[in-house]
ZAMARGU-4260 file (C-alpha; in steps of 0.2 Angstrom, whole numbers, plus 5000, padded with zeros to 4 digits):
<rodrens>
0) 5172/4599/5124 | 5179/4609/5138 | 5198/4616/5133 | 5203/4609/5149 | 5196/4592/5145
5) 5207/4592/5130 | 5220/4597/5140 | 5219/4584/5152 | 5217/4568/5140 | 5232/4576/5132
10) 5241/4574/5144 | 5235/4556/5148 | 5238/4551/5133 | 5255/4558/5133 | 5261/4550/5150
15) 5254/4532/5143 | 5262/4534/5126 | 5278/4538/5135 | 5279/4524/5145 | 5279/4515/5127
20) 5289/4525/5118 | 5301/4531/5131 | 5311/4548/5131 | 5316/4557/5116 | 5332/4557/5108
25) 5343/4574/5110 | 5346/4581/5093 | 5360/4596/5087 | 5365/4608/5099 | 5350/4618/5104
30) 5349/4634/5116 | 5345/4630/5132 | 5326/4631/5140 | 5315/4623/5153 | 5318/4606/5154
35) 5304/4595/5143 | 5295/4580/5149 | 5293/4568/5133 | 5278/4571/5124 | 5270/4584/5135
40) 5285/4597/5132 | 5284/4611/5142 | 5265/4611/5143 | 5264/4611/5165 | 5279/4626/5164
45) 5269/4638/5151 | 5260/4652/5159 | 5241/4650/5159 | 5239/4668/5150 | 5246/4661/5134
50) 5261/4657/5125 | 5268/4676/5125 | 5265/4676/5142 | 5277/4659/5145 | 5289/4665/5133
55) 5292/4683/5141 | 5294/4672/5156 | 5308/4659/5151 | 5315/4673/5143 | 5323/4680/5161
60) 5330/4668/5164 | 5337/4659/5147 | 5341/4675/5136 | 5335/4679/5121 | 5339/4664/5112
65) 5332/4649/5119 | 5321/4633/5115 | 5304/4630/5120 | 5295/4610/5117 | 5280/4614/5112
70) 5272/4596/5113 | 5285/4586/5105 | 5291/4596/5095 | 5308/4610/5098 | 5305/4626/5094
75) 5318/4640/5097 | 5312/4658/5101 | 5322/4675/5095 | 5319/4688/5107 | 5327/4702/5106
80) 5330/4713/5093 | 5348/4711/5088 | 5343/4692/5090 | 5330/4694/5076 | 5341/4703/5065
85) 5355/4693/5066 | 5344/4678/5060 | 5330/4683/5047 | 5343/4699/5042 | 5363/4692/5042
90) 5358/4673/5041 | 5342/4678/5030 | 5345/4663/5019 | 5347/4651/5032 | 5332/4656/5041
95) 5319/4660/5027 | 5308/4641/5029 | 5291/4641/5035 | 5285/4634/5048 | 5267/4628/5051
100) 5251/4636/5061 | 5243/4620/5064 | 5225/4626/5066 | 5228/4634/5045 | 5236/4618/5039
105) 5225/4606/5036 | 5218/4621/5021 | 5234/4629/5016 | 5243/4611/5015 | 5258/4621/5013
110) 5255/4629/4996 | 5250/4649/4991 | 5265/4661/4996 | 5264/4663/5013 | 5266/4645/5019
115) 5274/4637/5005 | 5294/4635/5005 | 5308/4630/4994 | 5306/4633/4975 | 5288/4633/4978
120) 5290/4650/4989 | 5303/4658/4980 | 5293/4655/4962 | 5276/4662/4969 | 5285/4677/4979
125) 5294/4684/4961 | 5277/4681/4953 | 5265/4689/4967 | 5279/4702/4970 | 5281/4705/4951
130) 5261/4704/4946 | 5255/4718/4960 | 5266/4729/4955 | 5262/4729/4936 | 5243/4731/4945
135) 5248/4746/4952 | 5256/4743/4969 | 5266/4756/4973 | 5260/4768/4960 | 5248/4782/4959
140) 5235/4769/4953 | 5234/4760/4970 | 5235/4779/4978 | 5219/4783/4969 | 5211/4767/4973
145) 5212/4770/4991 | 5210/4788/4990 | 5192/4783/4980 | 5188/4771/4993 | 5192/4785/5006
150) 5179/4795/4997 | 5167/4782/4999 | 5170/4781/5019 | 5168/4798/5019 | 5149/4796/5015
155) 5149/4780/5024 | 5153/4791/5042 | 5142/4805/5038 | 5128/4796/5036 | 5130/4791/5054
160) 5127/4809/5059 | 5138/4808/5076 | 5131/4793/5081 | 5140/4780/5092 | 5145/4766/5082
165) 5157/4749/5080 | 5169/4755/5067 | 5174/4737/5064 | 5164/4733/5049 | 5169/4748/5038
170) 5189/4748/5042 | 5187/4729/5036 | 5176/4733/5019 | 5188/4748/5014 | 5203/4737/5018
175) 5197/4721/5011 | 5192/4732/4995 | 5207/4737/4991 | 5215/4718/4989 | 5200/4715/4981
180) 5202/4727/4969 | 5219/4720/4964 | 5215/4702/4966 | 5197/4701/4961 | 5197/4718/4948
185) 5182/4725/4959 | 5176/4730/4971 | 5159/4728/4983 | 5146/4740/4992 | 5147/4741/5008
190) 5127/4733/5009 | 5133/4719/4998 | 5126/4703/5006 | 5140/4690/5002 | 5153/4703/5005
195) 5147/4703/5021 | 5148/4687/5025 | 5168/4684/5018 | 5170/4702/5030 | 5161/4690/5044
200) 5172/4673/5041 | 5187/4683/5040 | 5184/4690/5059 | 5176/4675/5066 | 5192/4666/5058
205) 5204/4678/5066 | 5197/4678/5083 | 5198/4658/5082 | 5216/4659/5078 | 5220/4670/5092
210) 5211/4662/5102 | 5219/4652/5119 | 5215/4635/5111 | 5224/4638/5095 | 5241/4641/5105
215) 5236/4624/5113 | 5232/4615/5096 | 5250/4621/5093 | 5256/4609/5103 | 5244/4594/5103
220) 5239/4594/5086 | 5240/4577/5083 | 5229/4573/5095 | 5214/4588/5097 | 5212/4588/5079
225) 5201/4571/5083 | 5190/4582/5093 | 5179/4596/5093 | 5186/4614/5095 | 5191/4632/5086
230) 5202/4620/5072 | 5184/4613/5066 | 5178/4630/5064 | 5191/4635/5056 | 5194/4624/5042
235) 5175/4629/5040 | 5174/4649/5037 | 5192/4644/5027 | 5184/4631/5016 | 5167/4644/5012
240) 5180/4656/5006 | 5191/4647/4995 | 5171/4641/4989 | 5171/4661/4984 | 5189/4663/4976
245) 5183/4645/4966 | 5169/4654/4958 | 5177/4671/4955 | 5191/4659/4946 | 5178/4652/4937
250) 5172/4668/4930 | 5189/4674/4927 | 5191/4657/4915 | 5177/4661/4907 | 5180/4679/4902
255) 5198/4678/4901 | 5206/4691/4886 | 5225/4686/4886 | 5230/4703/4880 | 5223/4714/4894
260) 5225/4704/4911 | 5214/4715/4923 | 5221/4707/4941 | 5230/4697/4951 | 5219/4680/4944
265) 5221/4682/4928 | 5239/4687/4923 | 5239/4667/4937 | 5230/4661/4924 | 5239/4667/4910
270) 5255/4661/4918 | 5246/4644/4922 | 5241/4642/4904 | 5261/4645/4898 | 5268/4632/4910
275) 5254/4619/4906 | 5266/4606/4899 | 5277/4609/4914 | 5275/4593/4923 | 5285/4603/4937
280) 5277/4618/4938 | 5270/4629/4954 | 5257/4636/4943 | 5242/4625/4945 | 5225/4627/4953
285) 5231/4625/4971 | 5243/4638/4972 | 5233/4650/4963 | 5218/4646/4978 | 5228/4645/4993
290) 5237/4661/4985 | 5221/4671/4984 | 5217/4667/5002 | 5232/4671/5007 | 5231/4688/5002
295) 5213/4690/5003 | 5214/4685/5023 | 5229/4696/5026 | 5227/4711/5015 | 5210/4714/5025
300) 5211/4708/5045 | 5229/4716/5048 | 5226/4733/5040 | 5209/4736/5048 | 5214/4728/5065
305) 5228/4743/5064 | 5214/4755/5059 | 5205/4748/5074 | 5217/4751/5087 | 5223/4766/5079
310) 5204/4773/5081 | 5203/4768/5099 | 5219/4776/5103 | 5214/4792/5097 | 5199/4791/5109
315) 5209/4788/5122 | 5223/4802/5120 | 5213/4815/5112 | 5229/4827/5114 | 5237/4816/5102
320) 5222/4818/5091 | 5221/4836/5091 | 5240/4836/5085 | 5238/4826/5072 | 5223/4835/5065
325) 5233/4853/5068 | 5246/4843/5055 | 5233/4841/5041 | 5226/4855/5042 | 5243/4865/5042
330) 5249/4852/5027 | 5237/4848/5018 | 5219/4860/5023 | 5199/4854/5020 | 5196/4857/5001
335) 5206/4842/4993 | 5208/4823/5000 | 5227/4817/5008 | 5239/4810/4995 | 5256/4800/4998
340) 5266/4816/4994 | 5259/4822/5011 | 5270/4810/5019 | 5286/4817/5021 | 5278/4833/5026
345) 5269/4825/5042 | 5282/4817/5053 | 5270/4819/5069 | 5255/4810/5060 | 5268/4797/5053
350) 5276/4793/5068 | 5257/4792/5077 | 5253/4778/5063 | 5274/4769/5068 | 5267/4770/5083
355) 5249/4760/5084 | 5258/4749/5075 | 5271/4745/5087 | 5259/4745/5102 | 5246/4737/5092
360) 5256/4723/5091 | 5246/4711/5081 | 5257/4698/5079 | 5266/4694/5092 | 5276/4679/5092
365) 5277/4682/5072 | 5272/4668/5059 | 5283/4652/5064 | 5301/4650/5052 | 5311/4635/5051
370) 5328/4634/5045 | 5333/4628/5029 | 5350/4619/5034 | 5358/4614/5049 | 5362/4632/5055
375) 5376/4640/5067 | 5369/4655/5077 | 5377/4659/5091 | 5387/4645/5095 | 5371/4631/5094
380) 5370/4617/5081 | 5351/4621/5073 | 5347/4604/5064 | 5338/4607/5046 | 5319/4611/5048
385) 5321/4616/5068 | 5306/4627/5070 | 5309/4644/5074 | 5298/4660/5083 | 5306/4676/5081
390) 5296/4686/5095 | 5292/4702/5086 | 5282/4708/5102 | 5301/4708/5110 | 5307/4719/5098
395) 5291/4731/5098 | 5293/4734/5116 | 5310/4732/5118 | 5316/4745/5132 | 5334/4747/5123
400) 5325/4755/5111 | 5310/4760/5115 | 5310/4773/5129 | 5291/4768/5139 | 5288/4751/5127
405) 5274/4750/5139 | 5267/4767/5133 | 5259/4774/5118 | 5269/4787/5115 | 5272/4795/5096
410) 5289/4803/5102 | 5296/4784/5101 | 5299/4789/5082 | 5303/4807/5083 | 5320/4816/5084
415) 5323/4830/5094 | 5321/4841/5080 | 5304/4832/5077 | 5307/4823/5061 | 5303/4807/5058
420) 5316/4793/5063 | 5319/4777/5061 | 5322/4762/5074 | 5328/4746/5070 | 5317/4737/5083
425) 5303/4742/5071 | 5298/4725/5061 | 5277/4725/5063 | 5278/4716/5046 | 5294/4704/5051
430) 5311/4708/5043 | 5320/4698/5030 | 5315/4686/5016 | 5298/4683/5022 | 5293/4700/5026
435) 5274/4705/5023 | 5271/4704/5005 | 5258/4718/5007 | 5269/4731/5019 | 5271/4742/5004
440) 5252/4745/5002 | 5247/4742/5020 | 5257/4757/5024 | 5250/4767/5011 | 5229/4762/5017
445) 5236/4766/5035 | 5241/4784/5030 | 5226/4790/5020 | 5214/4782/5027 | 5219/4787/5044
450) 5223/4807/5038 | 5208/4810/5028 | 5195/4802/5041 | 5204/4815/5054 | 5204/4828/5041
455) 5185/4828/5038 | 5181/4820/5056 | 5184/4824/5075 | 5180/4807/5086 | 5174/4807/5101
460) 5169/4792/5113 | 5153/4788/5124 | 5165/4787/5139 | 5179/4795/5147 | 5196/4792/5140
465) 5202/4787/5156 | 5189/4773/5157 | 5192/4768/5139 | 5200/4749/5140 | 5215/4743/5128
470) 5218/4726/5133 | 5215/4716/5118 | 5197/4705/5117 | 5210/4688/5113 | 5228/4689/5115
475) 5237/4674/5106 | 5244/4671/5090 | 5238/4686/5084 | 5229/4699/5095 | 5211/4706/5092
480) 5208/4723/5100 | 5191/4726/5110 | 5174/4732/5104 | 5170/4749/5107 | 5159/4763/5098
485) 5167/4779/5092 | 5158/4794/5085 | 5162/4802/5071 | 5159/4823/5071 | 5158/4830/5054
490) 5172/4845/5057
</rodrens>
């Protein structure tokens, strides 16, 4: 059925159901926004590019605090940057409940870390947080992971001999083997067939999740879920993976040595095993597969959307390019692979990677918070579970700042001295208590595998770098760049 269909017997439905219900009750002190109609919200004032669109919008004239209905339902939107700050940083407590992404729920159900909350959250945070570290995050051990997966992309690209192609498919298995790797204990050839196929559900999923319909399921939930749309498919792909994680579980079980845990399922496992005669415990089978999805998803689409854009960028400033590929070969030459010691030696090539991060912008109006009390900020009364969107695209191209936000343009992150500096609208993985589990490890794929592809390639394009298009291929909860091919030119 046509979105617009949808969108009209929403709104019938809503008229008629108001004329039963009547209007809503006012409830604490809220920032001030465009004013609702019951049921329907602020569905005939939104923008009909999307909901980042609408927001940008109500945001000249209400500030950068202010409430939006989305449907029913209040939600109040953080826009600028001392705005977010001042919520998830200095009232990080108060603000560090989730939210839900209505088109995900009916499979998360609010367990795994990411949309879990309370005790539930904080239990699986220490344990995820504490368990990936004792794998190896943040050590040499994950280094050499990725470095050895680098290697393997190396080969990959030099079997294409130049040759125009999507790069797509191998920035998402190098990424996705890498949380494998900690998660599963392996990882999978590039020709592997059901690899292939999580790779394909993931980016099927993720376009469906950015798509324009999932903003509008965001607000009519209740009432599109009865009918056909991206939510069906969705709950689908989601379903054939958590099919996977179940049968890698199972195999874990069954080969299981308590004394050497080798990933993230097992030392789970272990821990489920202790709490068994917990009647109260987060440890069960739930959390375990909702957890695994959760990083599974989110340690493979965000780090090789990046990679992505960062690629396309590169074809379409090629000066940029050249710098960065003068950087390795002063810092680090052709006869041995980039390591993270490089780092601090590479402020240009670091702040090229801050940078496609921050014009990238893959997720723009961040993953919805709620608070956990009945909160004071700035002068309004938040009732206890109030919904909240801290707009991170606000802060990414926030002009207080960010000198061109509109631009791509490295020197956002360089001193006049040319070191690296640091900005405080900078939050690609959020700020505060629910910060990106994986940011520690996502920055460190983003810097080797994007120096030692430049180190051992130069890229070109099929078309002129003037004709080359950014605008992302969906724009909406998150944003999916565009398909394009790249060559890759043994140097």
């Amino acid at each position: 059925m046509e979105v617009s269909v949808l969108l009209f017997l929403a709104i019938l439905v809503g008229f008629l159901l108001l004329l039963v219900r009547g209007h809503p009750k006012a409830h604490g002190h809220l920032p001030p926004g465009p004013r609702p109609l019951p049921l329907l919200g602020n569905l005939l004032q939104l923008d009909r590019r999307g909901l980042l669109n609408s927001f940008m919008l109500f945001r000249e004239k209400y500030g950068d605090v202010f409430t939006v209905h989305l449907g029913p339902r209040p939600v109040v939107m953080l826009c600028g940057t001392e705005a977010i700050r001042e919520a998830l940083l200095d009232q990080a407590e108060a603000f560090s409940g989730r939210g839900t992404v209505a088109v995900v729920e009916p499979i998360v159900q609010r367990y795994g870390m990411i949309f879990a909350n309370g005790e539930r959250w904080k239990t699986l945070r220490r344990f995820s947080v504490a368990t990936m570290k004792d794998l190896g995050m943040g050590k040499r051990s994950v280094e050499e992971r990725i470095k050895d997966e680098a290697r393997c992309l190396v080969e990959e690209l030099q079997k294409s001999q130049g040759a125009p192609m999507d790069p797509t498919f191998l920035f998402q298995c190098i990424t996705a083997n890498i949380i494998c790797s900690i998660v599963f204990g392996e990882r999978f050839d590039y020709k592997d067939r059901q690899f292939l196929r999580l790779l394909d559900l993931i980016y099927q999923t993720f376009l469906l999740y950015s798509s324009f319909f999932s903003q509008m399921f965001e607000l009519f939930s209740g009432f599109l879920k009865y009918f056909p749309g991206a939510h069906k498919q969705i709950f689908k792909n989601l379903q054939e993976i958590l099919d996977f994680t179940g049968q890698s579980v199972e195999k874990h079980r069954a080969t299981l040595d308590p004394s050497n845990p080798r990933d993230f399922i097992d030392t789970y496992l272990l821990r489920m095993e202790k709490e068994k005669s917990n009647p109260h415990t987060e440890f069960h089978h739930q959390n375990l597969m909702i957890s695994v999805l959760n990083l599974f998803f989110a340690g493979t689409e965000t780090s090789s959307t990046t990679l992505c854009n960062g690629f396309l960028l590169m074809l379409k400033y090629p000066h940029i390019t050249e710098k960065v590929q003068k950087e390795i070969d002063q810092v680090i030459g052709s006869h041995r692979l980039p390591s993270l010691e490089d780092r601090t030696k590479m402020p240009y090539t670091e702040a090229v990677i801050h940078e496609i991060q921050r014009f990238s912008d893959l997720s723009p109006i961040g993953v919805p918070h709620k608070v956990t009390k009945d909160t004071l900020f700035r002068g309004y009364l938040l009732p206890k579970n109030t919904e909240v969107y801290p707009i991170l695209s606000a802060a990414l191209h926030d002009p207080r700042y960010f000198e061109q936000p509109d631009t791509f343009n490295p020197d956002h992150f360089l001193d006049a001295n040319g070191a690296l500096k640091k900005n405080e609208a900078f939050m690609p993985f959020s700020i505060g208590k629910r910060i990106c589990l994986g940011e520690g490890i996502a920055r460190n794929e983003l810097f080797l595998f994007f120096t030692t592809i430049l180190q051992n390639f130069s890229v070109s394009s099929p078309m002129a770098p003037k004709d080359i298009d950014l605008n992302p291929k969906e724009s909406g909860l998150a944003k999916v760049p565009p398909k394009y091919q790249i060559c890759f030119l043994a140097r």
